[in-house]
N, C-alpha and C positions, 0 to 999 in steps of 0.2 A: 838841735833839730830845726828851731826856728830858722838859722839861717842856711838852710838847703835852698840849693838852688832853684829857683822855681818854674823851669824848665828845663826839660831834658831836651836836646839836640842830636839827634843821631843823622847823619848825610851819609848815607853809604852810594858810592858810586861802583856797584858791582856787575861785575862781564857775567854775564850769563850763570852765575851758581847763588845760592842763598845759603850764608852763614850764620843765620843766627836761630838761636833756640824758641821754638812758638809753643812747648810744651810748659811753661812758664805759668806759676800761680797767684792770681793778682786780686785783690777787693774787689767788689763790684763799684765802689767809690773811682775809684784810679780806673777802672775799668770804664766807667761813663767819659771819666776825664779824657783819655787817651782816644775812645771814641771819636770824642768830639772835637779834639784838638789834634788830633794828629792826619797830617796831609801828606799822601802816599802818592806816586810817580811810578808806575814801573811802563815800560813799552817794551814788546816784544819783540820791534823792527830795531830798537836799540842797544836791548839786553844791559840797560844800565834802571838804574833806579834811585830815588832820594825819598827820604822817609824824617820829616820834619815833627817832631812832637812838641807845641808851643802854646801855651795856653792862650788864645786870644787871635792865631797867626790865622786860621781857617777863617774865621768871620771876616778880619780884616783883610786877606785875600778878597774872599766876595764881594765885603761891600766897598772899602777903600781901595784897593790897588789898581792902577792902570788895567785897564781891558786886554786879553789877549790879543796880540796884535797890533797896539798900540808902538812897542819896540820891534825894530830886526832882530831876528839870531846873530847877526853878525854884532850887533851893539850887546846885545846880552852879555855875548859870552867875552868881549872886551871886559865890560865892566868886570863881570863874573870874576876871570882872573883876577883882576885887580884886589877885588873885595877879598877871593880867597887867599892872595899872597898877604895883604897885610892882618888876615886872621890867624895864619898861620903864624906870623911872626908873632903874633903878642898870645899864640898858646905856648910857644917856646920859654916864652918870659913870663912864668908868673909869680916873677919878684915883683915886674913893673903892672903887670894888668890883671884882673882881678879874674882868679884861674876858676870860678863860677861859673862866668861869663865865656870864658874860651875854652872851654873841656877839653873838646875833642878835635882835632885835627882833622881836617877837609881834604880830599885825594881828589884834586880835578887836575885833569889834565890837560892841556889847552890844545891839544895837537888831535882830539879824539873830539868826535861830534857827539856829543849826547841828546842831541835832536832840541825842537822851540820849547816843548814842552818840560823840560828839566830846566834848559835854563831858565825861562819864564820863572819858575817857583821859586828857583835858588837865588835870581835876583831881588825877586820880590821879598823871600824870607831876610837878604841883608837891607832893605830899606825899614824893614819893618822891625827889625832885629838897632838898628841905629839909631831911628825915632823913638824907641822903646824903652832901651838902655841910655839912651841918649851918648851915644857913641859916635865916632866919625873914622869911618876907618880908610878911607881915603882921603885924597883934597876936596871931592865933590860931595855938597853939599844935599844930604841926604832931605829928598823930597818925594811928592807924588805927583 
């Protein structure tokens, strides 16, 4: 049990319906945790949503990450792709990469706008996510 992963990672990028169970029963321990660690996205004008659950990722949103605004959308969501296609390769493989770390597979689409505010998080969650694990999932040298 020790080495449970010590983040869970859920991205769901869903059209307009909600699939999963909120009737679910949790400690009030996991209960403060998830509180406070988990950063939610939904927009109505988008009908897409990302739901980040990461111990540490919400503060460091706040206080370290780039100001909203600081990137375009048009730059986001370049990078975006980038980061999701080579996460996606190494959840495929986890002979090679540590299947902890890559769980769950990322459904973005590059051809569908999910508006600044999604990407804004999603980017920020892979710099935060590569300084952390100390990862590199691109060429580009993960900064702030």
């Amino acid at each position: 049990m020790k080495k449970l992963v010590p983040f869970i990672i859920i991205l769901a990028l869903i059209a307009s319906c909600k699939s999963y169970n909120s009737n679910q029963t949790i400690n009030n321990a996991d209960t403060n945790l998830v509180q406070n660690d988990t950063v939610s996205i939904s927009s109505d004008e988008t009908d897409y949503e990302i739901i980040i659950i990461e111990p540490g990722f919400n503060q460091w949103l706040v206080g370290t990450a780039r100001p909203r605004g600081f990137h375009s959308q048009q730059f986001l969501e370049t990078r975006n792709a980038l980061f999701v296609q080579a996460w996606n390769q190494r959840n495929l493989q986890p002979q090679v990469y540590d299947p902890n770390l890559y769980e769950l597979r990322i459904d973005y689409d590059t051809r569908t706008d999910y508006g600044y505010e999604v990407n804004y998080k999603l980017f920020n969650y892979f710099i935060y996510f590569q300084l952390k694990y100390k990862q590199r999932l691109t060429s580009f040298v993960p900064r702030i």
